[in-house]
MDAnalysis code that builds the backbone (N, CA, C; Angstrom):
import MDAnalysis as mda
import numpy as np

u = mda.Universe.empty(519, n_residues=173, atom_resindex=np.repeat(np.arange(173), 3), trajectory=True)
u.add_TopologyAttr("name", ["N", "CA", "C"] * 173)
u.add_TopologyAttr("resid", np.arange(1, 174))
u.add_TopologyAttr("resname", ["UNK", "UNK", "UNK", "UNK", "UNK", "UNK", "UNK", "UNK", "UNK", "UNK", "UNK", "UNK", "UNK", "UNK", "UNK", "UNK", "UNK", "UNK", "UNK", "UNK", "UNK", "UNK", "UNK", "UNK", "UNK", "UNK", "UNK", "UNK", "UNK", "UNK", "UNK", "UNK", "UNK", "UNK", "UNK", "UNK", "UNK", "UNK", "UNK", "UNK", "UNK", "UNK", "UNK", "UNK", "UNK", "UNK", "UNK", "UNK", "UNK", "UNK", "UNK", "UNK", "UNK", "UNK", "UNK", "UNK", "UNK", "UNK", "UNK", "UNK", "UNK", "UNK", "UNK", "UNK", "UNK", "UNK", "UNK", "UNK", "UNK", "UNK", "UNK", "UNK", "UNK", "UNK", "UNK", "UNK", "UNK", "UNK", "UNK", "UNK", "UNK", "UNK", "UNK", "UNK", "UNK", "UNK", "UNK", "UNK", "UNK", "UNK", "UNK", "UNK", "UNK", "UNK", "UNK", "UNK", "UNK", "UNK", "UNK", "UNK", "UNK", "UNK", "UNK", "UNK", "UNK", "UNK", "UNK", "UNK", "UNK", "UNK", "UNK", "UNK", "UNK", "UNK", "UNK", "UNK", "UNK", "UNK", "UNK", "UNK", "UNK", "UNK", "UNK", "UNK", "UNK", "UNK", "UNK", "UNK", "UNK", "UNK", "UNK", "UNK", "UNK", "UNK", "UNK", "UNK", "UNK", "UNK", "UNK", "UNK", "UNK", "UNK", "UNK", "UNK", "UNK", "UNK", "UNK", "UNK", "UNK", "UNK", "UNK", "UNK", "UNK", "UNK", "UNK", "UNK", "UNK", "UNK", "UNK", "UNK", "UNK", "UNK", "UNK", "UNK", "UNK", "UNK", "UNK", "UNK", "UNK", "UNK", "UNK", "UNK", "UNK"])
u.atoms.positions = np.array([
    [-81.253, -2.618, -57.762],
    [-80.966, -1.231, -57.866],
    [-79.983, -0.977, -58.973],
    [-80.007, 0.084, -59.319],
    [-79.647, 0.442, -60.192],
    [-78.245, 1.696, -60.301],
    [-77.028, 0.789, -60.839],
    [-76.082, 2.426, -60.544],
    [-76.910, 3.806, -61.217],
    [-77.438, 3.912, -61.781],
    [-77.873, 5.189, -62.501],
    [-78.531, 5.959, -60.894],
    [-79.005, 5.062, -60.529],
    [-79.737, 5.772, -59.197],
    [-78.890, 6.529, -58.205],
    [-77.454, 6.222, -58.083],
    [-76.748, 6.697, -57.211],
    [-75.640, 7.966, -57.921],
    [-76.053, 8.125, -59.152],
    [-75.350, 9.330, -59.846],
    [-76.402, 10.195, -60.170],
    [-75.897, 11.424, -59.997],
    [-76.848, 12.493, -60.049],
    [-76.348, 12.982, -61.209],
    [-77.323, 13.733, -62.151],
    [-77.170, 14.329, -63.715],
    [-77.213, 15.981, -63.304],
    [-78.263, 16.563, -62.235],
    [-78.581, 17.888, -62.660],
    [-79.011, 17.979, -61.260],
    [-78.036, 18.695, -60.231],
    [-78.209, 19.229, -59.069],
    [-78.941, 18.051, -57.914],
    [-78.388, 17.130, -57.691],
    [-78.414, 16.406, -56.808],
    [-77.125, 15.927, -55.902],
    [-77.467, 15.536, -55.579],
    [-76.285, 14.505, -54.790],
    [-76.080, 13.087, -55.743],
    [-74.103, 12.491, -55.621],
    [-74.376, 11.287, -55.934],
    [-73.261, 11.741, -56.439],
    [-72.594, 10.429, -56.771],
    [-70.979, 9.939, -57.155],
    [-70.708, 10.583, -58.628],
    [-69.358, 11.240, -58.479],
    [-68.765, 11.645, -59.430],
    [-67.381, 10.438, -59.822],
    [-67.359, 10.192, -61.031],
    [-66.466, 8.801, -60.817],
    [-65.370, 9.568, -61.738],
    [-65.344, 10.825, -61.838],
    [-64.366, 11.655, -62.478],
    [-62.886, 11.472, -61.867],
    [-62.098, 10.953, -62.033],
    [-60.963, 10.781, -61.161],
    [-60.031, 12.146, -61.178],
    [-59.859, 12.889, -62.088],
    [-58.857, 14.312, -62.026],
    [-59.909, 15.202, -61.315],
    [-61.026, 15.256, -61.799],
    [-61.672, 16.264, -61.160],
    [-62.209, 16.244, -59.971],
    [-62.276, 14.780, -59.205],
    [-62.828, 14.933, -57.765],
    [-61.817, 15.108, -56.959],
    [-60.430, 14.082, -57.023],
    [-59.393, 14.099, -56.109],
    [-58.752, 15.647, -56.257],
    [-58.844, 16.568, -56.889],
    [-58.715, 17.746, -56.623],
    [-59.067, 18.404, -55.745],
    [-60.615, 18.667, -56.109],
    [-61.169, 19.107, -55.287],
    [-61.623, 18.313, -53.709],
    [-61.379, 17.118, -53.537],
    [-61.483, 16.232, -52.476],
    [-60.123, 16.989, -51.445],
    [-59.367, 16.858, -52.643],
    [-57.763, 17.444, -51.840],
    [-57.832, 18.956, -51.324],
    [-58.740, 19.229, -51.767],
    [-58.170, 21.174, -51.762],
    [-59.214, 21.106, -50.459],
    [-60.154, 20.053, -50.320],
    [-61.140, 20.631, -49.066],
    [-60.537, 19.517, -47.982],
    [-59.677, 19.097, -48.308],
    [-59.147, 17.957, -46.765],
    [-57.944, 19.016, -46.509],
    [-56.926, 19.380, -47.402],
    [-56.646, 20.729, -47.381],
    [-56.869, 21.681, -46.517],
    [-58.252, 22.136, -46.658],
    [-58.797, 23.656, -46.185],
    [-59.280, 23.048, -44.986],
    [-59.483, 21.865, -44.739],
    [-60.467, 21.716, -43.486],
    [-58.964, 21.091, -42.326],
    [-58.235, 20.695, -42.943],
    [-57.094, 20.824, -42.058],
    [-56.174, 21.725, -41.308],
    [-56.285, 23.164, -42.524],
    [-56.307, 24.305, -42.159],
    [-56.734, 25.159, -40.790],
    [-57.509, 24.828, -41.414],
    [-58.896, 25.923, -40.820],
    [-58.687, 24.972, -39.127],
    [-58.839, 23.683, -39.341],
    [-59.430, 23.219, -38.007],
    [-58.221, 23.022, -36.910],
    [-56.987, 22.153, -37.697],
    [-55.640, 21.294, -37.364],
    [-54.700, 22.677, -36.855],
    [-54.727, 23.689, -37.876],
    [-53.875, 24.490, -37.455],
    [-53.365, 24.855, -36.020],
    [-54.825, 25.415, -34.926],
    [-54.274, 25.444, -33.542],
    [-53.580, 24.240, -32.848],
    [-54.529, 23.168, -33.355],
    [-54.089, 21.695, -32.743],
    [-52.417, 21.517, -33.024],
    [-52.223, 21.481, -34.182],
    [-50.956, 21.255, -34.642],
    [-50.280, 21.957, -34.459],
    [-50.570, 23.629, -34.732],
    [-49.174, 24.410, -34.326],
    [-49.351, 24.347, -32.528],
    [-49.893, 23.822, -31.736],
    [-49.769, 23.672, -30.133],
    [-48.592, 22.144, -29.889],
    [-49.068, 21.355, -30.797],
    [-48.599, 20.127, -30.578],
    [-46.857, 19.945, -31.222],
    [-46.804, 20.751, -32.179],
    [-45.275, 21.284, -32.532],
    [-44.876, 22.388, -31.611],
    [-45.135, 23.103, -31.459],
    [-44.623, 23.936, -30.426],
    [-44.367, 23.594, -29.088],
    [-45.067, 22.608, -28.383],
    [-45.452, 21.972, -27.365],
    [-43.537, 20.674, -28.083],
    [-43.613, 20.163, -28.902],
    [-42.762, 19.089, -29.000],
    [-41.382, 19.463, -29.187],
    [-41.392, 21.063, -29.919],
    [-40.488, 21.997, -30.241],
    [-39.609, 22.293, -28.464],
    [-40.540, 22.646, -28.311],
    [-40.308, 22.991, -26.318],
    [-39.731, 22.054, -25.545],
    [-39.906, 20.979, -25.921],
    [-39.635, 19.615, -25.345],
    [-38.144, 19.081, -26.129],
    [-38.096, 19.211, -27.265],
    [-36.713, 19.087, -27.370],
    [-35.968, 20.165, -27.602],
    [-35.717, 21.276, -27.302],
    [-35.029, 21.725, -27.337],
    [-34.696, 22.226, -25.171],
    [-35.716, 21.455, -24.372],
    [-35.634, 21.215, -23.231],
    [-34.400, 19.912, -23.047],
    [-34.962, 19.124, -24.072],
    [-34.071, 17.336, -23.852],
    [-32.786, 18.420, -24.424],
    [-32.491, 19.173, -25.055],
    [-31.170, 19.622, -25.534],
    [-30.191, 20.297, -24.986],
    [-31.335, 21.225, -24.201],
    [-30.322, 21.862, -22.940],
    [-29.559, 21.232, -21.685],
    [-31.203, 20.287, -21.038],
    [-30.928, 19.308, -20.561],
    [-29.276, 18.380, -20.777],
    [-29.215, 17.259, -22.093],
    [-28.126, 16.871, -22.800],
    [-26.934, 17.761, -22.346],
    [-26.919, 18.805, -23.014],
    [-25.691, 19.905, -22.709],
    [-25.174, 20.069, -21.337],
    [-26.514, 20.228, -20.322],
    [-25.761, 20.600, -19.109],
    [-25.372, 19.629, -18.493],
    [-25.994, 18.020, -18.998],
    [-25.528, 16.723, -18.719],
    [-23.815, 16.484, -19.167],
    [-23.637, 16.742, -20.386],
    [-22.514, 16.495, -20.656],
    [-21.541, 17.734, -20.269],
    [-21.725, 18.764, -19.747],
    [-20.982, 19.812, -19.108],
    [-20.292, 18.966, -17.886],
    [-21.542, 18.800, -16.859],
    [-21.715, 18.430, -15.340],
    [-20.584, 17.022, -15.771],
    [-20.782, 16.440, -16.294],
    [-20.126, 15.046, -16.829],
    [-18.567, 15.570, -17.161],
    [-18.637, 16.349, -17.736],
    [-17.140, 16.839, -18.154],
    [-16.439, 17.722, -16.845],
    [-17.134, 18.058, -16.307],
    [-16.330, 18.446, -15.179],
    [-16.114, 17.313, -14.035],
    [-16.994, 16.443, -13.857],
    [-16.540, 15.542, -13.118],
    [-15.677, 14.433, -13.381],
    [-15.496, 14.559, -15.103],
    [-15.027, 13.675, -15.371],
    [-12.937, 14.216, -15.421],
    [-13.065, 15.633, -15.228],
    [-11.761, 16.847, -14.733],
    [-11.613, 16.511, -13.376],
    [-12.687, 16.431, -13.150],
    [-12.397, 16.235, -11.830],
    [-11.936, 15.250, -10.892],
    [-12.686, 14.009, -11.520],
    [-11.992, 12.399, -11.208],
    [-10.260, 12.173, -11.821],
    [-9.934, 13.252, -12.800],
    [-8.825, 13.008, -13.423],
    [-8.001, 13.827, -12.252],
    [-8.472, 14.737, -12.110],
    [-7.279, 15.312, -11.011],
    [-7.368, 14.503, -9.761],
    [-7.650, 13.835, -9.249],
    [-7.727, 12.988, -7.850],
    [-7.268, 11.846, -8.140],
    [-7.285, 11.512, -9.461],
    [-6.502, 10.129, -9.982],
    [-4.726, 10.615, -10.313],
    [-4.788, 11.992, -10.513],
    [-3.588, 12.506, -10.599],
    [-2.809, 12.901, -9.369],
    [-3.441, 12.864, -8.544],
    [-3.144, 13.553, -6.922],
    [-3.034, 11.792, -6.583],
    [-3.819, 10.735, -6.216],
    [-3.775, 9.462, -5.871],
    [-2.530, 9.328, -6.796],
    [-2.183, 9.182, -7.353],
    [-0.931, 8.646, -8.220],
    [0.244, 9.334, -8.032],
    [0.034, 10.610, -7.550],
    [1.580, 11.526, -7.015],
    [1.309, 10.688, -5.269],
    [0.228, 10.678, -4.698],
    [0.566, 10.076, -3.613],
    [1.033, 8.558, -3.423],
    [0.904, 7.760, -4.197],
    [1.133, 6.180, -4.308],
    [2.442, 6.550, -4.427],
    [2.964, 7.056, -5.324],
    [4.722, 7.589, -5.627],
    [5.566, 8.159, -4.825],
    [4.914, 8.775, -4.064],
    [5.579, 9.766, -2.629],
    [5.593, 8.459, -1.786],
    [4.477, 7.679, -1.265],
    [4.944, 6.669, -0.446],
    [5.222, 5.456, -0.857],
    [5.299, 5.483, -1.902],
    [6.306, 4.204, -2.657],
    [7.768, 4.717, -2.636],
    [8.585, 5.753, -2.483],
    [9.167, 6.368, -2.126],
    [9.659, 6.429, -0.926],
    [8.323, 7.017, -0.070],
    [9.001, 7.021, 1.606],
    [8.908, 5.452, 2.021],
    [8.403, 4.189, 1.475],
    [8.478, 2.775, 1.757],
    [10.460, 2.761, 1.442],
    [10.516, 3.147, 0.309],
    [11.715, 2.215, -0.364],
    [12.555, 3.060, 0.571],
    [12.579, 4.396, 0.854],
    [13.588, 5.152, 2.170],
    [13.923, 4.143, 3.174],
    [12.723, 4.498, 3.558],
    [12.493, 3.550, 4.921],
    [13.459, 2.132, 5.261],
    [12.644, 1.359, 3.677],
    [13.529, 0.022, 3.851],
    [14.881, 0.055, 3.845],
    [15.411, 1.194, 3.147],
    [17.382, 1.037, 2.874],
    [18.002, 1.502, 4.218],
    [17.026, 2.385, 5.242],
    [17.525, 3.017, 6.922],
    [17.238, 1.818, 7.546],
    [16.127, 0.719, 7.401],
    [16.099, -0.458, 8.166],
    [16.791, -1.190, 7.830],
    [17.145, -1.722, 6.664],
    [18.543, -2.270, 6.181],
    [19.761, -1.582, 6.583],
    [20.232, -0.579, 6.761],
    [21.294, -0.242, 7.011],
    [21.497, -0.059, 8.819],
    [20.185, -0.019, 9.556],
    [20.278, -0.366, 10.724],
    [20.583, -1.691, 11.103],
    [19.894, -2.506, 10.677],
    [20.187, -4.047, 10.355],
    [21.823, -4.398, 10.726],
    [22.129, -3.440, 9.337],
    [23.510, -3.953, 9.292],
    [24.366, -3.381, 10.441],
    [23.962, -2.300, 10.796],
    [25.095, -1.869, 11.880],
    [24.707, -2.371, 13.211],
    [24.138, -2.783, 13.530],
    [23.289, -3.683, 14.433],
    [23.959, -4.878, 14.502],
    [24.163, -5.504, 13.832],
    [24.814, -7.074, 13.053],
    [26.114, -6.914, 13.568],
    [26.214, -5.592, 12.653],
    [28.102, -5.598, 13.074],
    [28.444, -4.631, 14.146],
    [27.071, -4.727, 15.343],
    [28.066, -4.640, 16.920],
    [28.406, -5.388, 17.213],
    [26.659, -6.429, 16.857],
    [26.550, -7.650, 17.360],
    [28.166, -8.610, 17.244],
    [28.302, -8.656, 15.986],
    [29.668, -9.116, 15.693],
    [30.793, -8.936, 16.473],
    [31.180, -7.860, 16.755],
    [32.060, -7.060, 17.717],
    [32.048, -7.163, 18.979],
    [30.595, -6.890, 19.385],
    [30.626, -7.531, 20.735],
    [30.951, -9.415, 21.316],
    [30.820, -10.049, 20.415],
    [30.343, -11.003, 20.741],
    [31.936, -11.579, 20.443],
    [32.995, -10.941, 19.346],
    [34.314, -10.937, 19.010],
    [35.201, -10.369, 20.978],
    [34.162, -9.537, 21.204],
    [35.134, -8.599, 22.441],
    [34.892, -9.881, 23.462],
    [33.586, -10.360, 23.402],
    [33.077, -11.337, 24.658],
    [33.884, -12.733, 24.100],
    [34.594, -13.164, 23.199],
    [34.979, -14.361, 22.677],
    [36.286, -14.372, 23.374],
    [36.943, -13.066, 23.222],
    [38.481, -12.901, 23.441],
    [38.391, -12.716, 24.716],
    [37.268, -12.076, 25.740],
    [37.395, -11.919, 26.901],
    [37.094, -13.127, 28.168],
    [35.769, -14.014, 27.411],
    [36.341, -15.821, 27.963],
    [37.064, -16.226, 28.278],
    [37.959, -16.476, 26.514],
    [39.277, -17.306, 26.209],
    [40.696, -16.427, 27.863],
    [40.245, -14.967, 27.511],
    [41.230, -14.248, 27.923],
    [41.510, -15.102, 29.723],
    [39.814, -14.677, 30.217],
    [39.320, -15.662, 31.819],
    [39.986, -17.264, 31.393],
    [39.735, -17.695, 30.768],
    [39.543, -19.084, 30.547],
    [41.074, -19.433, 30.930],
    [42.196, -18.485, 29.997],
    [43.455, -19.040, 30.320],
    [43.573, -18.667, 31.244],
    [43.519, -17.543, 32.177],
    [44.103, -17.696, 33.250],
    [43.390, -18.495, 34.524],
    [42.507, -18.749, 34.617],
    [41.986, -19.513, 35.419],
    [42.980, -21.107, 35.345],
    [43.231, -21.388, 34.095],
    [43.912, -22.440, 33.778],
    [45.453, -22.119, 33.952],
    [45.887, -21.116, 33.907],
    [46.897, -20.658, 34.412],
    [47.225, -21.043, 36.111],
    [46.009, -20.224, 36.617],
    [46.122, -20.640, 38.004],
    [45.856, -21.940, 38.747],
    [44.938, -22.826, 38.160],
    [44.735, -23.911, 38.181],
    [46.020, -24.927, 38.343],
    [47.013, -24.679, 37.260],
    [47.914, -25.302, 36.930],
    [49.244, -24.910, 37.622],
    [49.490, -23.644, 38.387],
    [50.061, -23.386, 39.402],
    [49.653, -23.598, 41.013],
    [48.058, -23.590, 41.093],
    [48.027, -24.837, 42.624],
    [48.227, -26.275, 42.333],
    [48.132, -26.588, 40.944],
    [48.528, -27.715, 40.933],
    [49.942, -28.459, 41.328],
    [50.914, -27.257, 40.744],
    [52.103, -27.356, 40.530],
    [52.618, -27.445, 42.458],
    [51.836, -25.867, 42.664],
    [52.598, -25.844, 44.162],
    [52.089, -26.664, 45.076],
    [50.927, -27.488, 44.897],
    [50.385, -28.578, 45.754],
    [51.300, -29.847, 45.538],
    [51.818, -29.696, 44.342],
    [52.900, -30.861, 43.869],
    [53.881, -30.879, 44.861],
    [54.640, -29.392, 44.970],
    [55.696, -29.355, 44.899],
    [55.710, -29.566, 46.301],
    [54.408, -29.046, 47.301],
    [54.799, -28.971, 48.750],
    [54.793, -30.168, 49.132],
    [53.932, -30.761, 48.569],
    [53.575, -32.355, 48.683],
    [55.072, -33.176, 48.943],
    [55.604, -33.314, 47.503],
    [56.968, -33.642, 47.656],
    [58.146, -32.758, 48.369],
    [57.788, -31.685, 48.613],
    [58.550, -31.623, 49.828],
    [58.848, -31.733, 51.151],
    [57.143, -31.759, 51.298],
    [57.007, -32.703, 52.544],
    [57.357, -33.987, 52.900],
    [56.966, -34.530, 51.772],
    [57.535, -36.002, 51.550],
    [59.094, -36.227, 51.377],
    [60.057, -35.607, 50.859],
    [61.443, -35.573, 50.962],
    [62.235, -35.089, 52.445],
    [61.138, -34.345, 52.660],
    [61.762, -33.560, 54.336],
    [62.281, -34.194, 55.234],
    [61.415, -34.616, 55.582],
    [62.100, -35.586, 56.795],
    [63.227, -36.981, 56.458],
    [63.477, -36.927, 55.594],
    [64.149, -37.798, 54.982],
    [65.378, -37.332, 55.059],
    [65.693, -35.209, 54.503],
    [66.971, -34.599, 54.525],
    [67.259, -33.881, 55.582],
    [66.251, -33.563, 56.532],
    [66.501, -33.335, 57.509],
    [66.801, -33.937, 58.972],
    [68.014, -33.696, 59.389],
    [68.231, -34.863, 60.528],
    [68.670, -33.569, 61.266],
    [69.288, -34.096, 62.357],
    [69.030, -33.345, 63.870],
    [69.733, -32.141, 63.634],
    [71.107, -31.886, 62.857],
    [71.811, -30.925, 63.087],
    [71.099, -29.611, 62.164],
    [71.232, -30.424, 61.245],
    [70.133, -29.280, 59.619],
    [69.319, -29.371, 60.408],
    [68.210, -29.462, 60.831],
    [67.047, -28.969, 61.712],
    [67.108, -28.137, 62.425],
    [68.029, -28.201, 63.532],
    [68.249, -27.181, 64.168],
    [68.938, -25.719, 63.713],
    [69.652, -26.256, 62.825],
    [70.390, -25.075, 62.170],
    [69.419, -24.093, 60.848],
    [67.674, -24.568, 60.555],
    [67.157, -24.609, 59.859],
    [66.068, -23.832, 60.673],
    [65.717, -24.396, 61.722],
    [64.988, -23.960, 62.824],
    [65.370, -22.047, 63.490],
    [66.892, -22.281, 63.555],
    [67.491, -20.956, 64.120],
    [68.064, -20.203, 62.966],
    [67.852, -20.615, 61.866],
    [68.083, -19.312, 60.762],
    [66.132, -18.751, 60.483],
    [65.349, -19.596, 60.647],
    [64.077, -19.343, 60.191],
    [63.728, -18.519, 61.327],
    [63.885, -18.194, 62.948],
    [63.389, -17.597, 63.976],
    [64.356, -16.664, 63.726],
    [65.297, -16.493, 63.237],
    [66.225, -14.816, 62.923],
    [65.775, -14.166, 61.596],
    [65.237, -14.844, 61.252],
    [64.695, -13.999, 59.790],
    [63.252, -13.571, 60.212],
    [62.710, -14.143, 61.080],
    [61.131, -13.577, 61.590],
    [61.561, -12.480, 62.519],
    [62.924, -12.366, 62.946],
    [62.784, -11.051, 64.355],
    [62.853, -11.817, 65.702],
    [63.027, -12.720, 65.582],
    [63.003, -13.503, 67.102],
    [64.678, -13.706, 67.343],
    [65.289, -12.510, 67.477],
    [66.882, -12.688, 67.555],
    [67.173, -11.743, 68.966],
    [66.937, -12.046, 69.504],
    [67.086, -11.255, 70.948],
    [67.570, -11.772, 72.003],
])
């Protein structure tokens, strides 16, 4: 075959190998037929995508609104939690200096009492030893005077010992 066969001279069909003059007109009818046909398609499919982001945009906005207020909002409860950690970090450290200072006055009854109960022992303690040491003494003393008695007493001192002791009781009659 023959290229001549596939180019047409005078009202046929068949390849124009004109390069300025076909891509022109190739262009002006891909052009017009894009026009004519694409237009609804395309202006639906931009409008349609147009709709859609400026949906994702509002969307965005009321995202980062909602976000910004909660994010006001977590700040004030972190601000309220932090005045409260401080108030009872506060009423802790109160607390501890009234239990410490109970402590101490506590301590120093304890002290006092136990000073009042030390002196009040010792206080028992001597006199018990006090008295102790006076039956000792007068168990001594009767002892040996029993034991000397009859030794200084003979018949006349006896009797004369005997009748002063029954006039001093009332037996004088």
């Amino acid at each position: 075959m023959d290229i001549g066969w596939f180019l047409a001279t005078e009202g046929g069909f068949g390849l124009n190998f004109d390069i300025l003059e076909t891509n022109l007109i190739n262009l002006a009818l891909v052009i017009g037929i894009l026009v004519y046909f694409g237009r609804k398609f395309l202006g639906n499919t931009l409008s349609t995508r147009k709709a859609t982001i400026e949906e994702s945009i509002r969307d965005a906005e009321r995202r980062k609104q909602e976000a910004a207020s909660a994010l006001a909002e977590q700040q004030q409860r972190l601000a309220l939690a932090q005045d409260e950690a401080q108030q009872i970090l506060a009423n802790g450290e109160q607390s501890a200096a009234r239990a410490r200072e109970a402590i101490l006055m506590q301590a120093q009854a304890d002290v006092e009492r136990l000073k009042a109960n030390a002196a009040q022992d010792l206080t028992s303690q001597q006199e018990r030893i006090v008295r102790e040491l006076r039956q000792q003494i007068s168990a001594a003393a009767v002892e040996r005077a029993e034991a000397e008695l009859p030794n200084r007493l003979q018949g006349d001192v006896q009797t004369r010992l005997v009748d002063a002791s029954i006039a001093q009781l009332g037996g004088d009659r």
